[in-house]
Backbone as XML, in Angstrom:
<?xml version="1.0"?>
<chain id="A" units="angstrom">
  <residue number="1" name="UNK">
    <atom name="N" x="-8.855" y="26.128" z="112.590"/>
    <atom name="CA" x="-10.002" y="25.390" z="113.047"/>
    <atom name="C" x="-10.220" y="25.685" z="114.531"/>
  </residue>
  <residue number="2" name="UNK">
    <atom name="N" x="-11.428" y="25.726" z="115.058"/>
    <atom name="CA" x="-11.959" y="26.160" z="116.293"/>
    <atom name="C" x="-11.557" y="25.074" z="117.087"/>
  </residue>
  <residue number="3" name="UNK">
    <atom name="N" x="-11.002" y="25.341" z="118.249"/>
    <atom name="CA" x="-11.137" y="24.117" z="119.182"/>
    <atom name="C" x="-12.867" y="23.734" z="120.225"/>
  </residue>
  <residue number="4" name="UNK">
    <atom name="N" x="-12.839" y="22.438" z="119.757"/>
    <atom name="CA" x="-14.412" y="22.123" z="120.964"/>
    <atom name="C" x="-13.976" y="22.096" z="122.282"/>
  </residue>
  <residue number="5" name="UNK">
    <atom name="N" x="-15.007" y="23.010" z="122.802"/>
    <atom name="CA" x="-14.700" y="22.383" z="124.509"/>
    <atom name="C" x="-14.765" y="20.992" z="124.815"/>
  </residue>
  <residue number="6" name="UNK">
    <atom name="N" x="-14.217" y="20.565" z="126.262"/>
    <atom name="CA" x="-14.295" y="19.100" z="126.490"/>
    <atom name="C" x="-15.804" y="18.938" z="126.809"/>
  </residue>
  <residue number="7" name="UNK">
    <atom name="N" x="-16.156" y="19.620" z="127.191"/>
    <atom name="CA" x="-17.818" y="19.353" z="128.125"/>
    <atom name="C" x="-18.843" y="20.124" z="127.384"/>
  </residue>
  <residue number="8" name="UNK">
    <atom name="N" x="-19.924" y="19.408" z="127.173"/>
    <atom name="CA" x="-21.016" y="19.900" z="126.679"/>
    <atom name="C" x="-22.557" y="19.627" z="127.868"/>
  </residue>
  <residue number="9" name="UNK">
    <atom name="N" x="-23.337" y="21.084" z="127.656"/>
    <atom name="CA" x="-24.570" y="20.774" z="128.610"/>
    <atom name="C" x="-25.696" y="19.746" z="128.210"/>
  </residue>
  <residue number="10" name="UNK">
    <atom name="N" x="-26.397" y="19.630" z="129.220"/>
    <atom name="CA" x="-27.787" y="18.641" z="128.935"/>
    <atom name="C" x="-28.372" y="19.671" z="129.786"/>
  </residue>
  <residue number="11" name="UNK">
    <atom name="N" x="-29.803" y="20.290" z="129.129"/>
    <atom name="CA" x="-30.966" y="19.939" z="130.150"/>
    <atom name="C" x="-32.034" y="19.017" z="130.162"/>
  </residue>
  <residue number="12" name="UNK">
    <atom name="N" x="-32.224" y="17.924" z="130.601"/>
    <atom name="CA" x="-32.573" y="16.862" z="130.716"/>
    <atom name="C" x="-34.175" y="16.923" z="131.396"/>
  </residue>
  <residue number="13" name="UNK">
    <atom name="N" x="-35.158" y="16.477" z="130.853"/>
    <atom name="CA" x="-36.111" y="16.404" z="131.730"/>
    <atom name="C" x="-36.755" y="15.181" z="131.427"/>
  </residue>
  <residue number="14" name="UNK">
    <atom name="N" x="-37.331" y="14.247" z="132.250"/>
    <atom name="CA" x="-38.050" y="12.806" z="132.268"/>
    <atom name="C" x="-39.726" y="13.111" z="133.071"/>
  </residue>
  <residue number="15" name="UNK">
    <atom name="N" x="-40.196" y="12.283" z="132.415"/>
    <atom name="CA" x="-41.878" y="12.503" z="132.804"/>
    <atom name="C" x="-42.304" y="11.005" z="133.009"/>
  </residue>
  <residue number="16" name="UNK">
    <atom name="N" x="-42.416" y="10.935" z="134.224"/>
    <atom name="CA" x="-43.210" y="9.728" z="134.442"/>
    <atom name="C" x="-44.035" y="9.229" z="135.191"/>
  </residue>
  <residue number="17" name="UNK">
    <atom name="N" x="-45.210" y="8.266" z="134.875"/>
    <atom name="CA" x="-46.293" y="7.824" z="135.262"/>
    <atom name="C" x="-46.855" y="8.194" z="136.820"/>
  </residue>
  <residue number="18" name="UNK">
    <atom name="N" x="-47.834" y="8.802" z="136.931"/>
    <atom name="CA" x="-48.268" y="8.751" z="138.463"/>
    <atom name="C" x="-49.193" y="7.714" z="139.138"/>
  </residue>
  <residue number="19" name="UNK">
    <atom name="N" x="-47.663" y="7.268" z="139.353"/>
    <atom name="CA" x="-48.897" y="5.923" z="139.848"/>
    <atom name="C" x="-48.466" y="5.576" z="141.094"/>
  </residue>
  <residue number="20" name="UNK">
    <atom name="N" x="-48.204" y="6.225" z="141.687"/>
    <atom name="CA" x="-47.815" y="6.346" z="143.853"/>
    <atom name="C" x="-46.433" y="6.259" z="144.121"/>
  </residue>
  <residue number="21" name="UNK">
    <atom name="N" x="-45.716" y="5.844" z="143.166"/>
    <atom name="CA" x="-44.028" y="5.295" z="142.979"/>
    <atom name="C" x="-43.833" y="6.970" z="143.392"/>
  </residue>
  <residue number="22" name="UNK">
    <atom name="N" x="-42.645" y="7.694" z="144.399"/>
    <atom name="CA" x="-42.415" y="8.449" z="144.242"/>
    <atom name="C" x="-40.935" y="8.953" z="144.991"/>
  </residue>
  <residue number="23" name="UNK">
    <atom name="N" x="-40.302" y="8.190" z="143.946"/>
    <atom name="CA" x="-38.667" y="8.437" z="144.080"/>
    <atom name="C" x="-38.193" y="9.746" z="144.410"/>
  </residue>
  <residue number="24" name="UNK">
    <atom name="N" x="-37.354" y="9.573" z="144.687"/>
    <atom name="CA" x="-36.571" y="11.240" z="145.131"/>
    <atom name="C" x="-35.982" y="11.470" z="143.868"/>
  </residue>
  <residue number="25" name="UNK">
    <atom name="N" x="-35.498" y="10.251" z="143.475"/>
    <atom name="CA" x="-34.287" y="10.751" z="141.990"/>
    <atom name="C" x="-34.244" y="9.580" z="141.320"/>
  </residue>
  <residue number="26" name="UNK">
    <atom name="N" x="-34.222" y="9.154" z="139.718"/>
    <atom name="CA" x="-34.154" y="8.362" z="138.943"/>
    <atom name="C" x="-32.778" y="8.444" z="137.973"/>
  </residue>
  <residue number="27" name="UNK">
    <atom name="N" x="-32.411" y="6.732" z="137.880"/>
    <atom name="CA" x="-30.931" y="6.847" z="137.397"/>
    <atom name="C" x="-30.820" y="6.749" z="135.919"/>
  </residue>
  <residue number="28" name="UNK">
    <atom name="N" x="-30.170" y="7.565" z="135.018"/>
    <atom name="CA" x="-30.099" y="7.250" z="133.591"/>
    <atom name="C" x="-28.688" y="7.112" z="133.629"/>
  </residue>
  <residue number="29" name="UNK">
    <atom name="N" x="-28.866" y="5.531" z="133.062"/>
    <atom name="CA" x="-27.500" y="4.973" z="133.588"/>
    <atom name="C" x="-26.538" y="5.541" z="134.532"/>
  </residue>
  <residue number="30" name="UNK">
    <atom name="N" x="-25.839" y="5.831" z="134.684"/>
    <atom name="CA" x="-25.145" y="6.332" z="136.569"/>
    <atom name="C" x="-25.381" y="7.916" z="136.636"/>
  </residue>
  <residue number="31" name="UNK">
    <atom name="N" x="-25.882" y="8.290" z="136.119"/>
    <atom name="CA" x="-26.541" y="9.704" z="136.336"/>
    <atom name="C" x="-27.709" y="10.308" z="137.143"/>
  </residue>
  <residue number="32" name="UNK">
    <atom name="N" x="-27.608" y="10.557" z="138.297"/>
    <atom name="CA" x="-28.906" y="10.692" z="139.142"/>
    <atom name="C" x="-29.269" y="12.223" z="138.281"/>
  </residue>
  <residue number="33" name="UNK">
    <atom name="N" x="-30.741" y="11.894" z="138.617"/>
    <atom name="CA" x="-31.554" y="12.900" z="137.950"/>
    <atom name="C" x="-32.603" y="12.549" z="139.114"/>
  </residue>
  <residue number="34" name="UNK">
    <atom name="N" x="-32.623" y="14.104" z="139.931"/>
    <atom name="CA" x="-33.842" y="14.503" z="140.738"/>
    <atom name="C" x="-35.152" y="15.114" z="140.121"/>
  </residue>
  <residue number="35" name="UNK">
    <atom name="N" x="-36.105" y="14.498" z="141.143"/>
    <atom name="CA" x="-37.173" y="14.941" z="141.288"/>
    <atom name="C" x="-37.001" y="16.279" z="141.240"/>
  </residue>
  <residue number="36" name="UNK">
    <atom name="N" x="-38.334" y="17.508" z="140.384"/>
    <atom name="CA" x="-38.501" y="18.327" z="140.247"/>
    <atom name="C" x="-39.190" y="18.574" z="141.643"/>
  </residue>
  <residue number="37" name="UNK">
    <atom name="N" x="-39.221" y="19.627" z="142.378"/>
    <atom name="CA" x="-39.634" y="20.012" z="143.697"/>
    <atom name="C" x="-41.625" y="20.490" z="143.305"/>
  </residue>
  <residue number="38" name="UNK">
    <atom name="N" x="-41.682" y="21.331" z="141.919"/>
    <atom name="CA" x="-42.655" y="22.018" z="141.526"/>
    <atom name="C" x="-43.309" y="21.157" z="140.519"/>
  </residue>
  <residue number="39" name="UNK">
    <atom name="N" x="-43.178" y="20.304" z="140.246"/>
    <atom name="CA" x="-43.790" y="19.294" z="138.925"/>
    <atom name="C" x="-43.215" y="17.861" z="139.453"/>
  </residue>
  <residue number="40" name="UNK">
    <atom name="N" x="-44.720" y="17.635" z="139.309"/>
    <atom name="CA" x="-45.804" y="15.850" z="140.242"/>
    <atom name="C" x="-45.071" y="15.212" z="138.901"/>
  </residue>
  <residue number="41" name="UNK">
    <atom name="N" x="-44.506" y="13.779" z="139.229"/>
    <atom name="CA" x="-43.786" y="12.826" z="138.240"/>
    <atom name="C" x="-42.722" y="13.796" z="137.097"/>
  </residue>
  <residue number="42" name="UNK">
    <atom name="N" x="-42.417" y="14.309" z="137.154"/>
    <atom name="CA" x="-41.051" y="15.501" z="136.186"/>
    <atom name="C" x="-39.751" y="15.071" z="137.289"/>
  </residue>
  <residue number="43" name="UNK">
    <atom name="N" x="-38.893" y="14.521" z="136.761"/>
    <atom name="CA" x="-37.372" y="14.356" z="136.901"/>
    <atom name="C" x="-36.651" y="15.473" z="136.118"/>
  </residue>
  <residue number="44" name="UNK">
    <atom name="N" x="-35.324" y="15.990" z="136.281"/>
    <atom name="CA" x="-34.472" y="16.475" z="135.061"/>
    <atom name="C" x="-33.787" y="17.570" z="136.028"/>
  </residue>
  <residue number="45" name="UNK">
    <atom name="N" x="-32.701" y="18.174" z="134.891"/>
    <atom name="CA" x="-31.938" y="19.349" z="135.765"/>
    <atom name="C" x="-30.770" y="19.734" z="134.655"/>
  </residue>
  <residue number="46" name="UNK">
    <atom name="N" x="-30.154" y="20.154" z="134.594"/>
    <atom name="CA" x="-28.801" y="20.544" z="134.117"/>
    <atom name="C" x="-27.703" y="19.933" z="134.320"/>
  </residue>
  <residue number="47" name="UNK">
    <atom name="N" x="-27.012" y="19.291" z="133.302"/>
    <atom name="CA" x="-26.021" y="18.544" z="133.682"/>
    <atom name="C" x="-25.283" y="18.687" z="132.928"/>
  </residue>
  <residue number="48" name="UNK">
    <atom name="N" x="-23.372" y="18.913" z="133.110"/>
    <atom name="CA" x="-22.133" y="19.123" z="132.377"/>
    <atom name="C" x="-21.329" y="17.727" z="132.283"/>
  </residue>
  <residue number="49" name="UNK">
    <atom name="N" x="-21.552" y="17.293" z="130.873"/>
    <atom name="CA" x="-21.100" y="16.227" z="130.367"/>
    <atom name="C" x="-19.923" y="16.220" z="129.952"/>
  </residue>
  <residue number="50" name="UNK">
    <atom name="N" x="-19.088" y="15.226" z="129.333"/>
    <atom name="CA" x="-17.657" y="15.046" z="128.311"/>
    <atom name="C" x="-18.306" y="14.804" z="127.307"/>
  </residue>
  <residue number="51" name="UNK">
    <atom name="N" x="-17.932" y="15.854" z="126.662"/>
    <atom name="CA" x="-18.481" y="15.737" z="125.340"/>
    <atom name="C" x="-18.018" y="14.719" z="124.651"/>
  </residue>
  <residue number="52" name="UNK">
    <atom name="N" x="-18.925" y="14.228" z="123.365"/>
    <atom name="CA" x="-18.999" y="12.622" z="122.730"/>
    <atom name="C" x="-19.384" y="11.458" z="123.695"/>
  </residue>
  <residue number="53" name="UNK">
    <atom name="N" x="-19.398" y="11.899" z="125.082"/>
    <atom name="CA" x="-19.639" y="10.940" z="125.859"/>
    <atom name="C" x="-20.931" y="9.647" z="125.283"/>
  </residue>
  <residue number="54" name="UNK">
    <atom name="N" x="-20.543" y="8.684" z="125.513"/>
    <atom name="CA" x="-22.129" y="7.595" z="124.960"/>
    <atom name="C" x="-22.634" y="6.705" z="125.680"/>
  </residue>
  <residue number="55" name="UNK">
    <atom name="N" x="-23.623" y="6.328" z="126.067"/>
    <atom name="CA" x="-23.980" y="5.194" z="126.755"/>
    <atom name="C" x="-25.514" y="4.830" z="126.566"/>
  </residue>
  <residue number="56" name="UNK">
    <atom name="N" x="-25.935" y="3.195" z="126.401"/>
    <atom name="CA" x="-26.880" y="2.753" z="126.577"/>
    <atom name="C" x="-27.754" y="2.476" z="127.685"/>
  </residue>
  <residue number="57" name="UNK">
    <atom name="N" x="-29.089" y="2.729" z="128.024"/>
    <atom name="CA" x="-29.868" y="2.906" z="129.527"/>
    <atom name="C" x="-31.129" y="2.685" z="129.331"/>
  </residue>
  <residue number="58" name="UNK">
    <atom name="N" x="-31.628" y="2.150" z="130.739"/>
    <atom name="CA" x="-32.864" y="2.103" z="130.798"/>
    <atom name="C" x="-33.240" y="3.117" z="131.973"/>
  </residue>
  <residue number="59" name="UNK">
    <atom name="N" x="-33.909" y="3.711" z="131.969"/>
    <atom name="CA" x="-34.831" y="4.948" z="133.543"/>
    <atom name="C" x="-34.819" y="3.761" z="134.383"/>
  </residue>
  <residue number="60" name="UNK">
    <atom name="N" x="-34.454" y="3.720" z="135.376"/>
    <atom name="CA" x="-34.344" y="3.076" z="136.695"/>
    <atom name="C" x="-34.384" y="3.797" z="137.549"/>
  </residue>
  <residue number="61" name="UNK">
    <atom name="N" x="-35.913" y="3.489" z="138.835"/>
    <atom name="CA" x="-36.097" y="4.402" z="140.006"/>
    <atom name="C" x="-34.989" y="3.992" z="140.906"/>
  </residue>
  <residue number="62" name="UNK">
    <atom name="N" x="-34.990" y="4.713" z="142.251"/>
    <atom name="CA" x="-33.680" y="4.942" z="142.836"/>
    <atom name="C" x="-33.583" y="3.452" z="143.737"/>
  </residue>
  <residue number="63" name="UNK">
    <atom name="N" x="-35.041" y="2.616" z="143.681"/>
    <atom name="CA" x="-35.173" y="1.637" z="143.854"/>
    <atom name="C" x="-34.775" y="-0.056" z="142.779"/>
  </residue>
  <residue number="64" name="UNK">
    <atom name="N" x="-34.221" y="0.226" z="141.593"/>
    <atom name="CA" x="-34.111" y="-0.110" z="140.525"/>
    <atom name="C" x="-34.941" y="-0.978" z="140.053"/>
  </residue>
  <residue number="65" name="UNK">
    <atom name="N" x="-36.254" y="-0.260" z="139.827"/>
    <atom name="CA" x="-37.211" y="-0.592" z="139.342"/>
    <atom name="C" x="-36.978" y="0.135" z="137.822"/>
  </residue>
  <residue number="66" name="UNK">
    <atom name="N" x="-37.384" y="-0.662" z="136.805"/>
    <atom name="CA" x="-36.681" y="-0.289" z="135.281"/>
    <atom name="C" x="-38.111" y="0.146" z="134.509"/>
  </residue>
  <residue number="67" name="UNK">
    <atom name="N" x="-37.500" y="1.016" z="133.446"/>
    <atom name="CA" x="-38.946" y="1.113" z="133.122"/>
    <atom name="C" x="-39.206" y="-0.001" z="131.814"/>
  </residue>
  <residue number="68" name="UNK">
    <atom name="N" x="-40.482" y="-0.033" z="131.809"/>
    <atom name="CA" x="-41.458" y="-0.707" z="130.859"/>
    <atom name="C" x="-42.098" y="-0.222" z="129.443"/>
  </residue>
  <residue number="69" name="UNK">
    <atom name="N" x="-42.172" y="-1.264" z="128.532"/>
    <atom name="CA" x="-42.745" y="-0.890" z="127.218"/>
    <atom name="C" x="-44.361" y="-0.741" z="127.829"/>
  </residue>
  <residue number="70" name="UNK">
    <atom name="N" x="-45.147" y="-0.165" z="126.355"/>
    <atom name="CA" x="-46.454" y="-0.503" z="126.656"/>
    <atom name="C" x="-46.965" y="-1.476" z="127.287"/>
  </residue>
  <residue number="71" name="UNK">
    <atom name="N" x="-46.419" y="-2.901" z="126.488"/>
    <atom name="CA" x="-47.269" y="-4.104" z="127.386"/>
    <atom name="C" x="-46.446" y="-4.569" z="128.190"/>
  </residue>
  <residue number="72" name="UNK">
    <atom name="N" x="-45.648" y="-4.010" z="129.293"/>
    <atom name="CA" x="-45.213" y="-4.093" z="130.165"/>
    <atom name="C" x="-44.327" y="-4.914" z="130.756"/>
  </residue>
  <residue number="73" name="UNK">
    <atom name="N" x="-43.635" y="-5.090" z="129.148"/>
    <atom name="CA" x="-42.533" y="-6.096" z="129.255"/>
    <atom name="C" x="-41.165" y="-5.200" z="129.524"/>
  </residue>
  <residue number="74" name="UNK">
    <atom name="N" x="-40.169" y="-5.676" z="129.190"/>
    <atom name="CA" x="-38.729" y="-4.876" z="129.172"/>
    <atom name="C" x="-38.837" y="-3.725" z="127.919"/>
  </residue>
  <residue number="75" name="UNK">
    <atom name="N" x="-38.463" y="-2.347" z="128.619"/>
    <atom name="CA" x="-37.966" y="-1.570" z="127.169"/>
    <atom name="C" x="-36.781" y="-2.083" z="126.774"/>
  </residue>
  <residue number="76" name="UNK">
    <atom name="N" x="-36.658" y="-1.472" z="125.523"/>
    <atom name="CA" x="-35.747" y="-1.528" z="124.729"/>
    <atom name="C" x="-34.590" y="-0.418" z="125.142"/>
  </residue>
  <residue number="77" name="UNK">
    <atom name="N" x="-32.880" y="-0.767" z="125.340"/>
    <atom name="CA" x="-32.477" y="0.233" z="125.655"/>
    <atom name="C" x="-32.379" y="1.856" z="125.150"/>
  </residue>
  <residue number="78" name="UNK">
    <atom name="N" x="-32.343" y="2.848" z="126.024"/>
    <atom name="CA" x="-32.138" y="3.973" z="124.823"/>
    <atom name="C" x="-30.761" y="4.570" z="124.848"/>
  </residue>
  <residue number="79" name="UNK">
    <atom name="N" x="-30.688" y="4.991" z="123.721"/>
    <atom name="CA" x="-28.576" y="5.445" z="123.641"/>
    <atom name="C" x="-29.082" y="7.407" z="123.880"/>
  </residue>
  <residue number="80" name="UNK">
    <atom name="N" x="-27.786" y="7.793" z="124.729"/>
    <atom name="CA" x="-27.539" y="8.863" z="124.514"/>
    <atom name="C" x="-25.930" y="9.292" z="124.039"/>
  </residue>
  <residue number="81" name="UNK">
    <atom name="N" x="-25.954" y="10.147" z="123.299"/>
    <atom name="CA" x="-24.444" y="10.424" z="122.639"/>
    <atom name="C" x="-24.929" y="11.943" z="122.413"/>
  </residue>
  <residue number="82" name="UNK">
    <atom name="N" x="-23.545" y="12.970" z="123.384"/>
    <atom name="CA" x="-23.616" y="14.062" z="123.225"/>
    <atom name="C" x="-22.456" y="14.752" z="121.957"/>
  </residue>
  <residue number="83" name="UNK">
    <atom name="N" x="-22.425" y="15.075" z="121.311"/>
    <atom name="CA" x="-21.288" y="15.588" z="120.347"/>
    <atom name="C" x="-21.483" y="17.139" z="121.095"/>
  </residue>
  <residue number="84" name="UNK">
    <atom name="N" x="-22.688" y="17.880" z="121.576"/>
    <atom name="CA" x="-22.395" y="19.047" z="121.286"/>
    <atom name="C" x="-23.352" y="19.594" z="122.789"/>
  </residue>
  <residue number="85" name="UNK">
    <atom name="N" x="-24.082" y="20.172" z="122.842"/>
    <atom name="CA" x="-25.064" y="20.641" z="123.994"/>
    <atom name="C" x="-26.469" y="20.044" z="123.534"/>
  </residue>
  <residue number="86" name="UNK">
    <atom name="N" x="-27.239" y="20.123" z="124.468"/>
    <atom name="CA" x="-28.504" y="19.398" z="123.915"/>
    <atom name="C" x="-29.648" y="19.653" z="125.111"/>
  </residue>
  <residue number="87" name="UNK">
    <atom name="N" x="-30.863" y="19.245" z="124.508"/>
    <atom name="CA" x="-32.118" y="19.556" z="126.050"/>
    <atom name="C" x="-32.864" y="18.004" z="125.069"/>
  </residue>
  <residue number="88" name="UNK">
    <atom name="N" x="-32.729" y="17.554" z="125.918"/>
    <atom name="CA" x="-33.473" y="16.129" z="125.962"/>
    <atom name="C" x="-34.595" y="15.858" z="126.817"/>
  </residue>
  <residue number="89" name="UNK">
    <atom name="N" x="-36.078" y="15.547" z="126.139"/>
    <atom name="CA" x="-37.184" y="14.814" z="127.123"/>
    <atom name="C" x="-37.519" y="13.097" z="126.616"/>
  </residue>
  <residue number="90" name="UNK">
    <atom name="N" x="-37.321" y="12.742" z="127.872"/>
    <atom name="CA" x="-37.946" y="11.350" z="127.766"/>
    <atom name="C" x="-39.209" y="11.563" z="128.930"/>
  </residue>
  <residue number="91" name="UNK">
    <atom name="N" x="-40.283" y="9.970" z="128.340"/>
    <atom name="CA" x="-41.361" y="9.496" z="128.837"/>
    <atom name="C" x="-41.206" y="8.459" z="129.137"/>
  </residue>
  <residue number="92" name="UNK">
    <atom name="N" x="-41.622" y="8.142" z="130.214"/>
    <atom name="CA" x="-41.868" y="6.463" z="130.895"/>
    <atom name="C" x="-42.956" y="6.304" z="130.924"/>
  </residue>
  <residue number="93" name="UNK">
    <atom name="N" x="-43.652" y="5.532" z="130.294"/>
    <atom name="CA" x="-44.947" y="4.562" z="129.794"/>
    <atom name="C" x="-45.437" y="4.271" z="130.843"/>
  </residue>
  <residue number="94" name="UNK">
    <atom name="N" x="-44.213" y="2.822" z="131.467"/>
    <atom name="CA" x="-44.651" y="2.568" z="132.725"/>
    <atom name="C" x="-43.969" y="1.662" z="133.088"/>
  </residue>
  <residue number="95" name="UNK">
    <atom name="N" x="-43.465" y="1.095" z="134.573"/>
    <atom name="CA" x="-42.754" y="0.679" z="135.104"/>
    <atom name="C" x="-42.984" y="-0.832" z="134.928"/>
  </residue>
  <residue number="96" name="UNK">
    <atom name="N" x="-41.504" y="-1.591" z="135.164"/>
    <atom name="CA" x="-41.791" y="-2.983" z="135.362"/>
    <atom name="C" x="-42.343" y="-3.418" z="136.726"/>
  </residue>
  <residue number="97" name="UNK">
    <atom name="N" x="-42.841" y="-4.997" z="136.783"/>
    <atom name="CA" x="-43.550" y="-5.243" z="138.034"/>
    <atom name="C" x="-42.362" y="-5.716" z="138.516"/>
  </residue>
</chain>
């Protein structure tokens, strides 16, 4: 049987709302994720995980401002669990007040 490496990649990218908010970097759960330099509201980058790693999160600007459902109540948390390598996009709707 093959052995798994311990660490598996993410490329990660987040898209969110332009609405003047303009963080340097947004936290998915303790994971900073910068601003794209070339793309207006685009977060994301490459990141080397422990693989199986899991955790529940909400997008929180670097200000911890959380993000929002449609009607602009609390989202619902989202889980990430890596078993293997992966390229993940999330959207933020829109921020809480």
């Amino acid at each position: 049987m093959e052995e798994l490496p311990e660490y598996v990649n993410l490329s990660l990218r987040v898209k969110v709302p332009k609405d003047g908010r303009n963080s340097p970097y947004l936290l998915i759960g303790k994971l900073k994720v910068n601003r794209l330099a070339d793309n207006d509201g685009v977060y994301g980058g490459e990141l080397r995980l422990p693989r199986d790693i899991a955790f529940r999160f909400r997008i929180t600007t670097d200000t911890g401002v959380q993000e929002a459902g449609r009607n602009g109540k609390e989202a619902p948390f989202r889980i990430l669990k890596l078993p293997g390598d992966a390229a993940i996009d999330y959207e933020v709707e829109r921020w809480s007040e």
